[in-house]
N, C-alpha and C positions, 0 to 999 in steps of 0.2 A: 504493500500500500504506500501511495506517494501521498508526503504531507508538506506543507506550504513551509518553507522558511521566509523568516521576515528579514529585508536589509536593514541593516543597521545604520542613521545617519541624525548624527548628533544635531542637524538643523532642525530635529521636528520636534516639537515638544510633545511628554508622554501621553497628552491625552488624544493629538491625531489620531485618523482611524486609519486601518488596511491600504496598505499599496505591495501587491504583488509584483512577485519580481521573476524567481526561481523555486523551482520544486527539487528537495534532495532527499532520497533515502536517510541520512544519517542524521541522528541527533544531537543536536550541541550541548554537550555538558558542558555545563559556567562552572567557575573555580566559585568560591564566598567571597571575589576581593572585590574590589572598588568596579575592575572593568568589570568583571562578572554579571554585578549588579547592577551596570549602568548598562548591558547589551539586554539584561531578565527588563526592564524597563522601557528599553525600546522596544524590544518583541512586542510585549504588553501592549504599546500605547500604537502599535501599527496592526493592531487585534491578533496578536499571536494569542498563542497557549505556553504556557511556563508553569512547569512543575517546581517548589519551592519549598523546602522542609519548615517547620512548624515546630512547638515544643509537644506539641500530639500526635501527628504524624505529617508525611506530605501531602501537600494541596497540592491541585490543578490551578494557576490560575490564571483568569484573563478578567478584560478591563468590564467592569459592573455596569458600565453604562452604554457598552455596545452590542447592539442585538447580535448580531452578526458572530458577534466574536463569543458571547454568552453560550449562541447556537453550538459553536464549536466545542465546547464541554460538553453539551450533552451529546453530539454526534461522539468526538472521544470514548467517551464512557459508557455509550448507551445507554443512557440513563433517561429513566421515564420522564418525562417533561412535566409530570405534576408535584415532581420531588425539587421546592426547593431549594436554592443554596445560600450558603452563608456566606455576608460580604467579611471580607478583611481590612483593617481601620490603621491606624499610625498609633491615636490616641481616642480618647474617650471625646472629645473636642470637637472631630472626626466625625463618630460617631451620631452623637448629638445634630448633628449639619443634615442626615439623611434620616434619624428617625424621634419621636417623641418621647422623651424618658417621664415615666412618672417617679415617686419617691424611693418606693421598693427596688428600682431599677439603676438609681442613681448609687444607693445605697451597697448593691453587688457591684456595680462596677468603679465605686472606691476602694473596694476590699478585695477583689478580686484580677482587677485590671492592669497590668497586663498580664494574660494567663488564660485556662483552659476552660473560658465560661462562656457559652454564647445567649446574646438575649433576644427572644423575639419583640418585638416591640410596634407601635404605627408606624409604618413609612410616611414620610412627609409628602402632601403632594408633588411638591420642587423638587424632590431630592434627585430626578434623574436619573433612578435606575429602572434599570430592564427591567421588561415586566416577565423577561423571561428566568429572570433571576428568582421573583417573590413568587412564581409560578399563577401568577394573573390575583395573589392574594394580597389586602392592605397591610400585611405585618413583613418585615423586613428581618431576619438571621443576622447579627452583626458580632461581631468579635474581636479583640485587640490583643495579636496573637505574644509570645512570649518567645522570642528567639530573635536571636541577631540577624539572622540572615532574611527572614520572614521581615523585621521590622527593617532592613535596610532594604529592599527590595520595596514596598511598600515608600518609603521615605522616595525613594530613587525615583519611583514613578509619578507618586506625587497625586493619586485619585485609588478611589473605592474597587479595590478586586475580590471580585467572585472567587473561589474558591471550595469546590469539595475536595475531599476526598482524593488522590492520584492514580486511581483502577478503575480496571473496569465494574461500569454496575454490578453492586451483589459480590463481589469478589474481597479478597482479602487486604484488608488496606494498607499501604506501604511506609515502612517506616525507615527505610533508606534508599540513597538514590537507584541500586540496583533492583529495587522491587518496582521503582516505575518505569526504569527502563524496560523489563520483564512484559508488564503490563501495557503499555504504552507507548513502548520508545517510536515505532512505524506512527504514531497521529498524533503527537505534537510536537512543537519546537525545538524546545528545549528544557532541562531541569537543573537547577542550582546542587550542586552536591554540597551540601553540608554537614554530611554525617550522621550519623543514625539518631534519631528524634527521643528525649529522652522521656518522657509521658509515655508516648507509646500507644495511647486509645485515644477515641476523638473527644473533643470539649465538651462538657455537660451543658445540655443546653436549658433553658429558662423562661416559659415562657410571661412579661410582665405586661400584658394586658387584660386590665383587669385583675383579680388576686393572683399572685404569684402561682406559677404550676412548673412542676417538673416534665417535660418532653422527653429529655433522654439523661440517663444516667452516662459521666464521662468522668474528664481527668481531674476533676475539683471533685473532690466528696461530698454526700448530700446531705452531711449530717455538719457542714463548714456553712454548707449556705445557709441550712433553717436557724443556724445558732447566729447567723450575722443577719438573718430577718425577725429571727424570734419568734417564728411559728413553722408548721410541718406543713412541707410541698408536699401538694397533691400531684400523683402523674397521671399523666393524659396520654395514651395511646391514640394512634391515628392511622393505623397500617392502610386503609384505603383510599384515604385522603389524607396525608401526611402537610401537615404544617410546620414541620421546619425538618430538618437531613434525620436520620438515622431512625424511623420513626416505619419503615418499611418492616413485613412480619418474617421475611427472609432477607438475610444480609450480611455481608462478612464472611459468606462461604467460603470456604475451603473445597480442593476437587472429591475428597471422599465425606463420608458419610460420618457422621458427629454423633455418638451417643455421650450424654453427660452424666455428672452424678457416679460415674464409673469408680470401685473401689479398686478393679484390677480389669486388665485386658482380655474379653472374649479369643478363643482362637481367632487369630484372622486381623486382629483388631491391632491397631499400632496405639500404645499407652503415654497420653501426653499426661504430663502427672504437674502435682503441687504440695510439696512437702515431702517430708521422707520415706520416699518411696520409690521402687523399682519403678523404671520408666525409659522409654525409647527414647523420649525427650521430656524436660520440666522444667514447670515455667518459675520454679524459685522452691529449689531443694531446700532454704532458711524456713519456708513458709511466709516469706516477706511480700505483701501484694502488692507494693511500689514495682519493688521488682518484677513481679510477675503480671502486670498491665505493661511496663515496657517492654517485656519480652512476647507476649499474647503474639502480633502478627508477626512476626519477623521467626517465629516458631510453628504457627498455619505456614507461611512460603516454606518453610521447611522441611513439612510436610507433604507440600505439594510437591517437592523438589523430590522426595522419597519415594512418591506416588504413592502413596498412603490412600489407601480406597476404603478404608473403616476406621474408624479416628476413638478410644475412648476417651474421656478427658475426667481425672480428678473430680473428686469435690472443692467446688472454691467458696471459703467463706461469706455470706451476704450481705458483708458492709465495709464503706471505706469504699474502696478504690474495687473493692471484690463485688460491688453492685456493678458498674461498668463492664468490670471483666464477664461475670454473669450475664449480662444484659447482652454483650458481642457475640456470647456464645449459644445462647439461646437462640440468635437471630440464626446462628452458620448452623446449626442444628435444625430448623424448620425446613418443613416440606418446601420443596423448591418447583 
């Protein structure tokens, strides 16, 4: 498959759109430095696609306010066009410019910003994003990611990037630059290699319209947020019509088949374990779930890599960072 590269020319500012030039098989890996950031910005702003690591995992992204270029993630990734994505911010400041904060919102993203919390909120009518981005809905995904290389990419370009996820739909999401290569390297640009993403699962998301609600369990703890609101998020599921990412009832699969809850591996079965125990792979022998949320995908690809066609997986405890890990797993375990 042939994918567009974008020229590189320091007269346009990031936020021009698309001018075609050449079509190349290979992928431009950016190095994290100065030029790197300043070529992930121009792609961006001539409606490239730039994969880009994150303190969660890697993003896809492209510029939030060009249809054209939004379309290209979802052709990328095949992803349903009713899902959603989250924009990426500098700062809270940012933020506030595209969407309407109330109290409870203000309040998480003083305590939590920069870092692994996304909030749903009004879109502004002005704010000039896609409407392919909100998926034709008034609430807007925003986030103010926590990584160097995410926030100088962002800085460099200088406007609101969309960003899911760097896989393909439903697939296992990548938490270094070899796993988007894997995935994606033939349909987009380019991806910043910054080194394996230390979260490791994607941002908990929040929904602040109206009472406070939990949408997805991620890399903040949900027992960080209610103590910093002072009362108990309710979650809202929406697998058929999803209001903000991760909210799909199959997701994060892996190529073999998921049994959980597993205290030991069936014949047949390859044993992803958590804690001390015999295991083909595990995701944190300490029983540490810091740990073992950063190592979650990057031990699915490795799985994959195995051809692991039956998967058991540990019990993982259900709080802390162990509600996320649960919440990923449950999804790559559902009927597909």
């Amino acid at each position: 498959m042939h994918r567009p590269i974008w020229p590189i020319y320091r007269s346009m500012a990031p936020h021009q759109p698309k001018r075609h030039v050449m079509k190349s098989e290979q992928l431009l890996v950016l190095q994290p430095d100065v030029a790197g950031l300043e070529k992930a910005a121009r792609i961006l702003g001539l409606g490239g696609l730039v994969s880009f690591p994150t303190e969660t995992v890697y993003g896809l992204g492209s510029d939030a306010r060009n249809d054209r270029a939004v379309a290209g993630i979802y052709a990328a990734k095949e992803r349903p066009s009713f899902n959603p994505l989250i924009v990426h911010v500098p700062d809270t400041a940012a933020a506030e410019a595209y969407c309407v904060f109330n109290d409870a919102a203000r309040r998480l993203a003083q305590a939590f910003w920069p870092g692994a919390l996304t909030l749903v909120l009004p879109v502004r009518a002005d704010a000039g994003i896609s409407k392919l981005v909100t998926a034709g809905l008034d609430t807007l995904a925003v986030r103010v990611p926590d990584h160097p290389v995410a926030s100088g990419v962002l800085s460099a370009f200088g406007g609101p990037v969309a960003a899911p996820s760097a896989n393909p739909s439903g697939k296992v999401s990548p938490t270094r630059a070899a796993h988007v290569v894997a995935g994606l390297g033939d349909r987009i640009d380019a991806v910043v290699d910054g080194g394996a993403c230390a979260v490791g699962v994607e941002s908990t998301i929040v929904s602040c319209v109206g009472a406070p609600a939990l949408l997805r369990a991620g890399g903040i703890p949900v027992e960080a947020l209610e103590a910093c609101l002072g009362q108990t998020l309710v979650a809202e599921e929406n697998p058929d019509t999803p209001i903000a990412p991760g909210q799909l009832a199959s997701h994060y699969a892996p190529q073999g088949k998921v049994r959980l809850n597993a205290p030991y591996a069936e014949p047949g079965e390859v044993l992803l374990g958590f804690g001390p125990v015999e295991a083909d792979l595990n995701l944190s022998v300490a029983g540490d779930l810091t740990e073992a949320a950063a190592c979650l995908f990057a031990c699915l690809h490795e799985l994959d890599a195995m051809g692991a066609a039956a998967i058991a997986v540990s019990p993982i405890p259900d709080h802390g960072l162990g509600r996320a890990i649960n919440d990923r797993l449950r999804r790559a375990a559902a009927p597909r």
